[in-house]
mmCIF entry with sequence, helices, sheets and N, C-alpha, C, O atoms, coordinates in Angstrom:
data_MODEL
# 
_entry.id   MODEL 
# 
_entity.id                         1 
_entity.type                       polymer 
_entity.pdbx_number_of_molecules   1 
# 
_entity_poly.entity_id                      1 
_entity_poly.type                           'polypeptide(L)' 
_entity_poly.nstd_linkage                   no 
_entity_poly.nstd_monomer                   no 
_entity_poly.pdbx_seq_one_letter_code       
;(UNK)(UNK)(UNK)(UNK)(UNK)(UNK)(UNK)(UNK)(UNK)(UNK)(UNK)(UNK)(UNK)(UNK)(UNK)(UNK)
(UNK)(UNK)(UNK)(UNK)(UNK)(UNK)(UNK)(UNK)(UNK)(UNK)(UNK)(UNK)(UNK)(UNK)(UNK)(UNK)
(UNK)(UNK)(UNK)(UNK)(UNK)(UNK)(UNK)(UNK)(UNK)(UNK)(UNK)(UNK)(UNK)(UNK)
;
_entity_poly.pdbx_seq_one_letter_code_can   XXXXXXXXXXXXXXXXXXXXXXXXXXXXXXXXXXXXXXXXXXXXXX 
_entity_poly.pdbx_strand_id                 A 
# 
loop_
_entity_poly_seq.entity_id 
_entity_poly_seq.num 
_entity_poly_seq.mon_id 
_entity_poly_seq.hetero 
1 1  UNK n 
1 2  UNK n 
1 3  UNK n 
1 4  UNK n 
1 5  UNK n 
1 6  UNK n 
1 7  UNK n 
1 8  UNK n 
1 9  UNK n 
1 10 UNK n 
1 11 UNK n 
1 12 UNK n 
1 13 UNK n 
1 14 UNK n 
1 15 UNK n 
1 16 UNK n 
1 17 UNK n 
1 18 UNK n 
1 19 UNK n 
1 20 UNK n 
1 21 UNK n 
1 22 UNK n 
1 23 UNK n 
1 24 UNK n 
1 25 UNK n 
1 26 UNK n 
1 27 UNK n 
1 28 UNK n 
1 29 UNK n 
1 30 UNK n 
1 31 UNK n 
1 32 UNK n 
1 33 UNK n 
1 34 UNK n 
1 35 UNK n 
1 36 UNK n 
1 37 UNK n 
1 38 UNK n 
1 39 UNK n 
1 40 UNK n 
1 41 UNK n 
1 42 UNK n 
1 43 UNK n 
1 44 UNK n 
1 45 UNK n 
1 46 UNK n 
# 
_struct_asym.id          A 
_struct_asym.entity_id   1 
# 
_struct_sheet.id               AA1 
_struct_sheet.type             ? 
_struct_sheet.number_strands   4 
_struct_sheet.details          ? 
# 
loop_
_struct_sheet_order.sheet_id 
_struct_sheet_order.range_id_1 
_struct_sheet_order.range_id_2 
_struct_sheet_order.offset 
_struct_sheet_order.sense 
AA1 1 2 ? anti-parallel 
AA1 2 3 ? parallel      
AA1 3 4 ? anti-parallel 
# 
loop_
_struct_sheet_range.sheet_id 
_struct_sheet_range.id 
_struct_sheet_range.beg_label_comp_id 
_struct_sheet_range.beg_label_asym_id 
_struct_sheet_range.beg_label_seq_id 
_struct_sheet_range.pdbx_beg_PDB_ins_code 
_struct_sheet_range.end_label_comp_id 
_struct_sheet_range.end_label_asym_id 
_struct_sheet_range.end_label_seq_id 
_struct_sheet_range.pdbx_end_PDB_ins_code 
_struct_sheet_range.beg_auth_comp_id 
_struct_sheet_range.beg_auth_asym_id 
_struct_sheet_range.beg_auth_seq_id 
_struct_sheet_range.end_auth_comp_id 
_struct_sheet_range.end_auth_asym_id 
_struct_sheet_range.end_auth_seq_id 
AA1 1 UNK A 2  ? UNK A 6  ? UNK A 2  UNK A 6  
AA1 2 UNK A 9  ? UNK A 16 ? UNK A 9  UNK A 16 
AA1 3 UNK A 38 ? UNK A 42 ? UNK A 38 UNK A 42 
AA1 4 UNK A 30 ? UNK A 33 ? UNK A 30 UNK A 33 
# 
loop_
_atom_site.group_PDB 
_atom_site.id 
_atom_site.type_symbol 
_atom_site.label_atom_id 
_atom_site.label_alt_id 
_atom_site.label_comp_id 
_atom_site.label_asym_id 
_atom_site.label_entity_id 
_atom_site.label_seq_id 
_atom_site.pdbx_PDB_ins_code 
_atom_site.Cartn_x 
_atom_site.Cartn_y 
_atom_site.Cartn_z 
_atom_site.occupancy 
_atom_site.B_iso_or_equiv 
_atom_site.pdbx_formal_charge 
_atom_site.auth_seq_id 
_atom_site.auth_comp_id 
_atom_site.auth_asym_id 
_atom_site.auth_atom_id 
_atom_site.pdbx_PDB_model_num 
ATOM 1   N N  . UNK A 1 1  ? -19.541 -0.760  6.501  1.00 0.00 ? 1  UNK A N  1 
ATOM 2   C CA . UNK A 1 1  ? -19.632 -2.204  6.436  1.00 0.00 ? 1  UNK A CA 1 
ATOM 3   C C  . UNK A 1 1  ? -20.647 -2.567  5.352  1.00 0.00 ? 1  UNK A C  1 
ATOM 4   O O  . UNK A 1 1  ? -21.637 -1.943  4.970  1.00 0.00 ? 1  UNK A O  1 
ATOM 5   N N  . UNK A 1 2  ? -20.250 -3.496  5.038  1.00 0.00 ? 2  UNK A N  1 
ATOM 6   C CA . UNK A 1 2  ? -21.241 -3.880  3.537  1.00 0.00 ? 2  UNK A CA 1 
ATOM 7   C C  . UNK A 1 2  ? -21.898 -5.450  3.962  1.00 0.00 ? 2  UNK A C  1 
ATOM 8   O O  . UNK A 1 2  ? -21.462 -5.967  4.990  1.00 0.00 ? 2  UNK A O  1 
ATOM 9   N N  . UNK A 1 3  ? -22.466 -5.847  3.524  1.00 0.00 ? 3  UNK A N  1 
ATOM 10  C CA . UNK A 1 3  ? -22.892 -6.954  3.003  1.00 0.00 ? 3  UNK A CA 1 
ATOM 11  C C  . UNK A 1 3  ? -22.907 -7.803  2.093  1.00 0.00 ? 3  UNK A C  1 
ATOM 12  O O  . UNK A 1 3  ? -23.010 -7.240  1.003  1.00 0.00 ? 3  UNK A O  1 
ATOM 13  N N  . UNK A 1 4  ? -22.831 -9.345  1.983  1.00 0.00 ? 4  UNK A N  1 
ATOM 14  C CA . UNK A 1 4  ? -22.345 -9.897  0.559  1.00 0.00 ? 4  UNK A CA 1 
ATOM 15  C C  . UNK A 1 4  ? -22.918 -11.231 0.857  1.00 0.00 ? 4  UNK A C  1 
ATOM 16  O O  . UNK A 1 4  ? -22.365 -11.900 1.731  1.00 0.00 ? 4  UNK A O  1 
ATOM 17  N N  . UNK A 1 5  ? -23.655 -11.564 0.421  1.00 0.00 ? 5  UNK A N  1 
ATOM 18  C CA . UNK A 1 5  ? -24.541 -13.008 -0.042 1.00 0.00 ? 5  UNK A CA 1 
ATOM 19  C C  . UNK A 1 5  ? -23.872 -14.265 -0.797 1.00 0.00 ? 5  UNK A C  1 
ATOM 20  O O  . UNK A 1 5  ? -23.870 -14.181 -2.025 1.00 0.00 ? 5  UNK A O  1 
ATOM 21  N N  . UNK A 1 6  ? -23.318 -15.392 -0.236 1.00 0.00 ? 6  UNK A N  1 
ATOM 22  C CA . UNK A 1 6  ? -22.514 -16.332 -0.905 1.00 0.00 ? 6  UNK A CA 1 
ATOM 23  C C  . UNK A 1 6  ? -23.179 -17.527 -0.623 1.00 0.00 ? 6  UNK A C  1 
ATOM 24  O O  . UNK A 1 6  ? -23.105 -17.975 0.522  1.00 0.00 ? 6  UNK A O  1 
ATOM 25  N N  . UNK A 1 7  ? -23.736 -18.043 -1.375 1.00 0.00 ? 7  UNK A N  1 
ATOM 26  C CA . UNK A 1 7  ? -24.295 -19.472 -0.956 1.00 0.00 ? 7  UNK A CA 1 
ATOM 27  C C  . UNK A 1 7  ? -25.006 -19.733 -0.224 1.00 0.00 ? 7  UNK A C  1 
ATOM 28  O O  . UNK A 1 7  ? -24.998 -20.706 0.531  1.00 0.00 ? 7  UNK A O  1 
ATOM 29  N N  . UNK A 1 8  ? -26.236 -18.363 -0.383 1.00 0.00 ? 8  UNK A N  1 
ATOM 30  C CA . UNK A 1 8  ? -27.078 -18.471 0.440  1.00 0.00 ? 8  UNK A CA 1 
ATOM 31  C C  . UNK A 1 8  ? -27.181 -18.384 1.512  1.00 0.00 ? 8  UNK A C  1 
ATOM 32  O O  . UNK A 1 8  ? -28.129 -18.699 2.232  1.00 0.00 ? 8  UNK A O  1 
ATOM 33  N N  . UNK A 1 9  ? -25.892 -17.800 1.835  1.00 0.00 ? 9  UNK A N  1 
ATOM 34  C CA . UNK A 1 9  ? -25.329 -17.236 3.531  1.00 0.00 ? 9  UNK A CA 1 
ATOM 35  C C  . UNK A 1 9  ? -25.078 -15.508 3.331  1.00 0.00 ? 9  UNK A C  1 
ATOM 36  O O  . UNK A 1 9  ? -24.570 -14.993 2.335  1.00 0.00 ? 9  UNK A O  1 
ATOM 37  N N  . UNK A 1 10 ? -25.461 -14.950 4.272  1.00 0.00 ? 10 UNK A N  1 
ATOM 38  C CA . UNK A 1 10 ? -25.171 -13.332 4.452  1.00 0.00 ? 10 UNK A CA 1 
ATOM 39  C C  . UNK A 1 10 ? -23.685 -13.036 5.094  1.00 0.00 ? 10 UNK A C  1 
ATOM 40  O O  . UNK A 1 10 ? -23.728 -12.997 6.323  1.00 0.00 ? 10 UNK A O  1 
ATOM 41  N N  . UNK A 1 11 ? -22.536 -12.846 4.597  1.00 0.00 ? 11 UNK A N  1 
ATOM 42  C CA . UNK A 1 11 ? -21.552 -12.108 5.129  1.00 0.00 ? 11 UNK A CA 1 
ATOM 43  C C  . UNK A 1 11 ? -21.425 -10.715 5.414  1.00 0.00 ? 11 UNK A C  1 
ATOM 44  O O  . UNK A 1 11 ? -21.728 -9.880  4.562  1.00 0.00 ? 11 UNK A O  1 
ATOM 45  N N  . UNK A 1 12 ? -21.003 -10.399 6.544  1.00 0.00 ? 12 UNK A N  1 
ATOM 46  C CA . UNK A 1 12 ? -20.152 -9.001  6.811  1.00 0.00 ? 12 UNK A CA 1 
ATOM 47  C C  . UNK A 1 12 ? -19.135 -9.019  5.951  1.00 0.00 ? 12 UNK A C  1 
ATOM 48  O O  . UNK A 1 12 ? -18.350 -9.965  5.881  1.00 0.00 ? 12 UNK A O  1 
ATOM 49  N N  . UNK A 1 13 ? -19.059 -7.815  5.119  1.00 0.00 ? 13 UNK A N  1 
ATOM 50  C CA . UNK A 1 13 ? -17.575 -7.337  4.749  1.00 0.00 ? 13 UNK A CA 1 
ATOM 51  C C  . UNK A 1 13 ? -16.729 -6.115  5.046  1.00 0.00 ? 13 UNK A C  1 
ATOM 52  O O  . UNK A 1 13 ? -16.915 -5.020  4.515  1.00 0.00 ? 13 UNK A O  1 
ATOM 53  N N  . UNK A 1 14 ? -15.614 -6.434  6.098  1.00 0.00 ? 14 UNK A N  1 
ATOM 54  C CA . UNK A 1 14 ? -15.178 -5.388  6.741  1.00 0.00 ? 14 UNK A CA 1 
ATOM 55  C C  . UNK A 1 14 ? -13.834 -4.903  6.036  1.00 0.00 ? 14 UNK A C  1 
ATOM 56  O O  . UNK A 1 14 ? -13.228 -5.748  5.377  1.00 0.00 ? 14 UNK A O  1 
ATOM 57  N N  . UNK A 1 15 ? -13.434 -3.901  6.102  1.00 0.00 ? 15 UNK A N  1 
ATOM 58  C CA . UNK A 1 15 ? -12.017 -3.381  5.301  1.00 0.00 ? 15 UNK A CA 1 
ATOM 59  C C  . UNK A 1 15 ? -11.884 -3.090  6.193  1.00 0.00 ? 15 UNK A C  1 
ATOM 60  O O  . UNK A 1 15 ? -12.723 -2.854  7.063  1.00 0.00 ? 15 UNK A O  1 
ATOM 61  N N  . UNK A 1 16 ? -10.456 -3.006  6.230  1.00 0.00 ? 16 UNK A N  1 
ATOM 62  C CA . UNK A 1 16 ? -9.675  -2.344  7.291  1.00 0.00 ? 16 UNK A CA 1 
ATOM 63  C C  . UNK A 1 16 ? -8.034  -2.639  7.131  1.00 0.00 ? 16 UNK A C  1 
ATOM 64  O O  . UNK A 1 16 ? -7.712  -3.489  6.301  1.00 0.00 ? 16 UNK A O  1 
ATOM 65  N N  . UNK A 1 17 ? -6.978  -1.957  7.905  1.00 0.00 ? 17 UNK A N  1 
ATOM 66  C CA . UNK A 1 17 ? -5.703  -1.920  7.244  1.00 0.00 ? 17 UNK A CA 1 
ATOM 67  C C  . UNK A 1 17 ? -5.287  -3.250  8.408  1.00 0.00 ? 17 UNK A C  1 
ATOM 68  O O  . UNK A 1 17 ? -5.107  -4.260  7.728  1.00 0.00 ? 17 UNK A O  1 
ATOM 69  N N  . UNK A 1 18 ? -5.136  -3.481  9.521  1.00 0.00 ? 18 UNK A N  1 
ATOM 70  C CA . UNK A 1 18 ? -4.657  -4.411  10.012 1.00 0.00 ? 18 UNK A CA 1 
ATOM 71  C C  . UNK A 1 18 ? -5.781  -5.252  10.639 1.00 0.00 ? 18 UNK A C  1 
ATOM 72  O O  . UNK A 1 18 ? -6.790  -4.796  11.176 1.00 0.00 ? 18 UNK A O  1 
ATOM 73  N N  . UNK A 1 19 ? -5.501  -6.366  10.511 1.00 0.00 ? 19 UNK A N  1 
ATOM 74  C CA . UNK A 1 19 ? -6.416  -7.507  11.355 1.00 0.00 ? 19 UNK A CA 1 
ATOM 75  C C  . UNK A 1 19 ? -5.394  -8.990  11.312 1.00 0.00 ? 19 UNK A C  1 
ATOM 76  O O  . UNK A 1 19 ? -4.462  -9.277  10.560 1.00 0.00 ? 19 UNK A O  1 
ATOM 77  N N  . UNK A 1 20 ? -5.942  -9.659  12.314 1.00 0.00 ? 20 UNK A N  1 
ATOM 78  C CA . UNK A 1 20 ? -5.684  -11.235 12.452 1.00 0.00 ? 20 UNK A CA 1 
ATOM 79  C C  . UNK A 1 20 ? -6.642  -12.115 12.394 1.00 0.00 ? 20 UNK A C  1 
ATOM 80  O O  . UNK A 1 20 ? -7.799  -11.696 12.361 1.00 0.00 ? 20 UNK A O  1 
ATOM 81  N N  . UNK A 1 21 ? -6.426  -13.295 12.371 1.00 0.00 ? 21 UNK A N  1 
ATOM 82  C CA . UNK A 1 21 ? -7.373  -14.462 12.416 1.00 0.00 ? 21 UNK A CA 1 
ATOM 83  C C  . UNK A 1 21 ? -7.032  -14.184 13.636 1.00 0.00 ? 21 UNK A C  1 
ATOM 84  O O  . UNK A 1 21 ? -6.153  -13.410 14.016 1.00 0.00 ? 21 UNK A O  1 
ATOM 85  N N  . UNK A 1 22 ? -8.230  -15.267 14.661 1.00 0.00 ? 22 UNK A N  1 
ATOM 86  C CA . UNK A 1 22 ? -8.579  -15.599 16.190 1.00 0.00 ? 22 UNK A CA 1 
ATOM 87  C C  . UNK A 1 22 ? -7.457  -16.407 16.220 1.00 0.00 ? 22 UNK A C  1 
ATOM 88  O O  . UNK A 1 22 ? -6.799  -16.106 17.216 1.00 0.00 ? 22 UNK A O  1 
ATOM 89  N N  . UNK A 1 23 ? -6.841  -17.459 15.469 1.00 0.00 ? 23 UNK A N  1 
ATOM 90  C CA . UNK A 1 23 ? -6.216  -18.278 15.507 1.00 0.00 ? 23 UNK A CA 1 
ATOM 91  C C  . UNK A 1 23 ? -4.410  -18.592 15.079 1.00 0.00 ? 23 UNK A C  1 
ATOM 92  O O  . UNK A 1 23 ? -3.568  -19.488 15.149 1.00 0.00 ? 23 UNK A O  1 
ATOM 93  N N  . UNK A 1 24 ? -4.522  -17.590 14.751 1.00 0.00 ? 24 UNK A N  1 
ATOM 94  C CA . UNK A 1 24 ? -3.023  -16.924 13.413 1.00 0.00 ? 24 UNK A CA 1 
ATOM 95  C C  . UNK A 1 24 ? -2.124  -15.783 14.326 1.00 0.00 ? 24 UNK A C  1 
ATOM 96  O O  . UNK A 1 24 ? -2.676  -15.088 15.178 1.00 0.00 ? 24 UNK A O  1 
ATOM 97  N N  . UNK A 1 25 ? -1.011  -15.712 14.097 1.00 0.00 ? 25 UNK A N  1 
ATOM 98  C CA . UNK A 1 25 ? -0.115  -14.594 14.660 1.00 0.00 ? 25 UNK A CA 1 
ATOM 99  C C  . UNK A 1 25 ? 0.216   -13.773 12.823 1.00 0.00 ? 25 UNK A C  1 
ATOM 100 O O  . UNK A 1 25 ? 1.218   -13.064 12.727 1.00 0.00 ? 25 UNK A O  1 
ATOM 101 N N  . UNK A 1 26 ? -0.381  -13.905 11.984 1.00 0.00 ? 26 UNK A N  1 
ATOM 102 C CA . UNK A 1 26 ? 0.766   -13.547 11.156 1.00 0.00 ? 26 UNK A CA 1 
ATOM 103 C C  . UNK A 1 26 ? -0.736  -12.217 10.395 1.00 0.00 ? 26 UNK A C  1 
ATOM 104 O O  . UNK A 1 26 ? -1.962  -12.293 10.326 1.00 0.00 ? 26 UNK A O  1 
ATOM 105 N N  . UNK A 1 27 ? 0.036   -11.429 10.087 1.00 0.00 ? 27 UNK A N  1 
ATOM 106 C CA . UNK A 1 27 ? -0.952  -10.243 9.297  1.00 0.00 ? 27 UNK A CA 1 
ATOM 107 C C  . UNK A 1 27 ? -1.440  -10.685 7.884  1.00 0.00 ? 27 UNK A C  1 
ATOM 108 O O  . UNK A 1 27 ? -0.676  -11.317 7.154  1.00 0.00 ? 27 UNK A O  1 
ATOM 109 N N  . UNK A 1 28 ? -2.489  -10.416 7.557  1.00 0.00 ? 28 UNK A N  1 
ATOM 110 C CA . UNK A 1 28 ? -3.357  -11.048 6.925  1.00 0.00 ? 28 UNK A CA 1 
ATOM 111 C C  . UNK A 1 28 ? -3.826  -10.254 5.234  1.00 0.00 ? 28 UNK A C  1 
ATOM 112 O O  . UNK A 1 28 ? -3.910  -9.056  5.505  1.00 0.00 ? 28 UNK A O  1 
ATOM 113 N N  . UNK A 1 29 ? -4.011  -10.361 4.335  1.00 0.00 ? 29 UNK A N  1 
ATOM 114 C CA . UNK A 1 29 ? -4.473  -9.768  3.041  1.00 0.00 ? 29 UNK A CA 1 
ATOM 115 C C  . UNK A 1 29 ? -6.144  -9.914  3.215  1.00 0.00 ? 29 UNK A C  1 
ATOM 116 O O  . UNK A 1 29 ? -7.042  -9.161  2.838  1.00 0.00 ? 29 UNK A O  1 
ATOM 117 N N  . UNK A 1 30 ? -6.184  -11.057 3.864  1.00 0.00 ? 30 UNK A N  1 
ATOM 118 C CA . UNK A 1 30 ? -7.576  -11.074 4.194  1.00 0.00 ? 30 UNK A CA 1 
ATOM 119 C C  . UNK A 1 30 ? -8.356  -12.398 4.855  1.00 0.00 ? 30 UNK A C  1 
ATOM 120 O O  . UNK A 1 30 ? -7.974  -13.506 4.479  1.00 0.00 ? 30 UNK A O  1 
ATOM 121 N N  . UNK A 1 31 ? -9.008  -12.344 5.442  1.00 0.00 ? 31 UNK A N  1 
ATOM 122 C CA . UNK A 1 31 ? -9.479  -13.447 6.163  1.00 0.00 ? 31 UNK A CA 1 
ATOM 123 C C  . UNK A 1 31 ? -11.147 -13.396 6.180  1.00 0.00 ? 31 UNK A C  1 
ATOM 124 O O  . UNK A 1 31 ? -11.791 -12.403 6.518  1.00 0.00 ? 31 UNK A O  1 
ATOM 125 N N  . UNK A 1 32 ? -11.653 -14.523 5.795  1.00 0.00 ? 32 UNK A N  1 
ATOM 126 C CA . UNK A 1 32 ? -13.035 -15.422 6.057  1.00 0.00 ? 32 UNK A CA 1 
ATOM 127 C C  . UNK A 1 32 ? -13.187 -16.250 7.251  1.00 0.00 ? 32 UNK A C  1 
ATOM 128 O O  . UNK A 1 32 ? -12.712 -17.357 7.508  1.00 0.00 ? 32 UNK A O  1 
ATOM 129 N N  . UNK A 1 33 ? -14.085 -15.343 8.044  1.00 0.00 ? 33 UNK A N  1 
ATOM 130 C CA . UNK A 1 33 ? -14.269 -16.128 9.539  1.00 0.00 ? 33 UNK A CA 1 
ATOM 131 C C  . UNK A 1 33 ? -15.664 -16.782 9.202  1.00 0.00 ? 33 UNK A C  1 
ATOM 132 O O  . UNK A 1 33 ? -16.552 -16.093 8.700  1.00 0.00 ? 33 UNK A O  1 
ATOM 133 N N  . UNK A 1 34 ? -15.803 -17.799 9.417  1.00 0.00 ? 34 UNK A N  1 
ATOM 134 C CA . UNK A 1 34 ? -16.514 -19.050 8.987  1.00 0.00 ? 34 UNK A CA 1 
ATOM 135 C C  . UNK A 1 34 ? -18.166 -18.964 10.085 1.00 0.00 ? 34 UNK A C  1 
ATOM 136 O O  . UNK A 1 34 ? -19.358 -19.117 9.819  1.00 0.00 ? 34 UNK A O  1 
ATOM 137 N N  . UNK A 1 35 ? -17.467 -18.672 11.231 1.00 0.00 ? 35 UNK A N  1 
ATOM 138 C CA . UNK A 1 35 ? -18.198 -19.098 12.409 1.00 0.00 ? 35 UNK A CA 1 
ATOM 139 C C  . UNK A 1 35 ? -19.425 -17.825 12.608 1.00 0.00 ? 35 UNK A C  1 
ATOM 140 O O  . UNK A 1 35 ? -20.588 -17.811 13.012 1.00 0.00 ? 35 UNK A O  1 
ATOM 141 N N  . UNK A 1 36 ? -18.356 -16.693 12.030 1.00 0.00 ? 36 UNK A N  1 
ATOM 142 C CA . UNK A 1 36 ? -18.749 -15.271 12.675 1.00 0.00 ? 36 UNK A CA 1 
ATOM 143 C C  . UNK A 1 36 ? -19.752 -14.736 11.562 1.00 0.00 ? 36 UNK A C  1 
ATOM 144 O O  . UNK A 1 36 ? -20.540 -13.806 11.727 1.00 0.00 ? 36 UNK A O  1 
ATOM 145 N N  . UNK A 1 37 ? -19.572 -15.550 10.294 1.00 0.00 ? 37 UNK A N  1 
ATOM 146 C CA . UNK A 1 37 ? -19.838 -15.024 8.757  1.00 0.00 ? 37 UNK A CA 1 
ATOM 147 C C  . UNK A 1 37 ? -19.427 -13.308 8.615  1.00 0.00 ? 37 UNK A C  1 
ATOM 148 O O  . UNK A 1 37 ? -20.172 -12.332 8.525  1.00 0.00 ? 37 UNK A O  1 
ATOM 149 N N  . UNK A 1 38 ? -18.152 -13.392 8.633  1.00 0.00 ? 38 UNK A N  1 
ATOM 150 C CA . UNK A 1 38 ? -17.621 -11.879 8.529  1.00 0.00 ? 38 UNK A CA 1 
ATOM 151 C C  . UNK A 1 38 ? -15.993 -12.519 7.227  1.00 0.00 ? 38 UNK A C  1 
ATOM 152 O O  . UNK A 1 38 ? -15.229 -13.485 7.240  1.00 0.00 ? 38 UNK A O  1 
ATOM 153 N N  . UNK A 1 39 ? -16.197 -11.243 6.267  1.00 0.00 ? 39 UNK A N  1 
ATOM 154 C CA . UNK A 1 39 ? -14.915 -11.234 5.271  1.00 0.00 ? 39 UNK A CA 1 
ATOM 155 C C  . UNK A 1 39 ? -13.997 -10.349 5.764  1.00 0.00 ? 39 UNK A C  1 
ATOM 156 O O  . UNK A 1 39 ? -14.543 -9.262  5.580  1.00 0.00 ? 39 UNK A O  1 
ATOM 157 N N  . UNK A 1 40 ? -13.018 -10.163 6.239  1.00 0.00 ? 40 UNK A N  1 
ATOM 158 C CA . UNK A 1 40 ? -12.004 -8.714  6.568  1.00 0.00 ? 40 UNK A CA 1 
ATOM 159 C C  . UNK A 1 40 ? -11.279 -8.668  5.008  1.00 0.00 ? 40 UNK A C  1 
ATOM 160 O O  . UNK A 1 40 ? -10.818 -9.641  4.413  1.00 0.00 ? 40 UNK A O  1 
ATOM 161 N N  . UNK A 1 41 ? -11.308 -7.558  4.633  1.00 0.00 ? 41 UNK A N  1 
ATOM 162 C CA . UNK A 1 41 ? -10.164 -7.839  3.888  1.00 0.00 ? 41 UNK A CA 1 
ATOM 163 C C  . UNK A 1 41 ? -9.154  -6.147  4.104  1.00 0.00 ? 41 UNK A C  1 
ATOM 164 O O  . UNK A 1 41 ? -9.688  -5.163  4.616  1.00 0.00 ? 41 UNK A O  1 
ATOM 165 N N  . UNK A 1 42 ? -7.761  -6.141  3.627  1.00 0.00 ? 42 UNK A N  1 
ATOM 166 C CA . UNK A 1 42 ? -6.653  -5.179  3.895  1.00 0.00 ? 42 UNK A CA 1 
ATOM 167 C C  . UNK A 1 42 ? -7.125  -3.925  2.951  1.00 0.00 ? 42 UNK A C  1 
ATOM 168 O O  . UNK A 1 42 ? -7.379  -3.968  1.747  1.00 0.00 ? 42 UNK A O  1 
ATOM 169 N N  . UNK A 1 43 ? -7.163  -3.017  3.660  1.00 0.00 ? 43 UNK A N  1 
ATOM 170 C CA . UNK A 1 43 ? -7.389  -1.398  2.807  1.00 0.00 ? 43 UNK A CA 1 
ATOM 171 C C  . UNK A 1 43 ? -6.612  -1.314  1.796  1.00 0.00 ? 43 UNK A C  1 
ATOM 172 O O  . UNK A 1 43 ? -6.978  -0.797  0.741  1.00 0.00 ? 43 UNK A O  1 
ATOM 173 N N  . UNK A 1 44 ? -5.398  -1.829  1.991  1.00 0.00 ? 44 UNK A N  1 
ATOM 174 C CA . UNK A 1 44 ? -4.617  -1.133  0.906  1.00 0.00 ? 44 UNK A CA 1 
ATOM 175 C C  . UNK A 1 44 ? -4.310  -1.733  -0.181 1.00 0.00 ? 44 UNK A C  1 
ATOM 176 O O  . UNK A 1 44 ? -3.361  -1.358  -0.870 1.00 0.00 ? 44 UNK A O  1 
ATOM 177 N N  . UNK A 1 45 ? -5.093  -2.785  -0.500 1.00 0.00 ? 45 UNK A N  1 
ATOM 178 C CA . UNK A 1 45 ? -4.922  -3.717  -1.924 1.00 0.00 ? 45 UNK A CA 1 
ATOM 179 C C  . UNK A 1 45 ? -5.818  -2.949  -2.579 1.00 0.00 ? 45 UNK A C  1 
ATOM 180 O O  . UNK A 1 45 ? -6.698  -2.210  -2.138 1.00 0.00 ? 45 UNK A O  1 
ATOM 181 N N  . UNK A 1 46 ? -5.457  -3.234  -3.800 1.00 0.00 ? 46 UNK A N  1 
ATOM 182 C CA . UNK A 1 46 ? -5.791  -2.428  -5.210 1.00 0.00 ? 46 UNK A CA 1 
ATOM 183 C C  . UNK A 1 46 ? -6.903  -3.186  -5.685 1.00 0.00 ? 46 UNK A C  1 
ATOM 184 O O  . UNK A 1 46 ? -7.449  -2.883  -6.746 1.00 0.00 ? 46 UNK A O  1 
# 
């Protein structure tokens, strides 16, 4: 897990091959959870 600084806010940045939003049914390239300050984004993009 990494870390990443945006506007003066600290995000988690997690990789990983599958995830959802809390809120979404549909598979994701990547998602910014707002609340949680966490980035997911998909392993397998280039």
């Amino acid at each position: 897990m990494e870390l990443l600084k945006v506007g003066g806010m600290t995000y988690k940045v997690i990789i990983q091959e599958h995830f959802k939003a809390y809120d979404d049914d549909r598979n994701l390239w990547g998602y910014c959870d707002y609340e949680q300050q966490i980035i997911y984004i998909r392993e397998s993009l280039s």
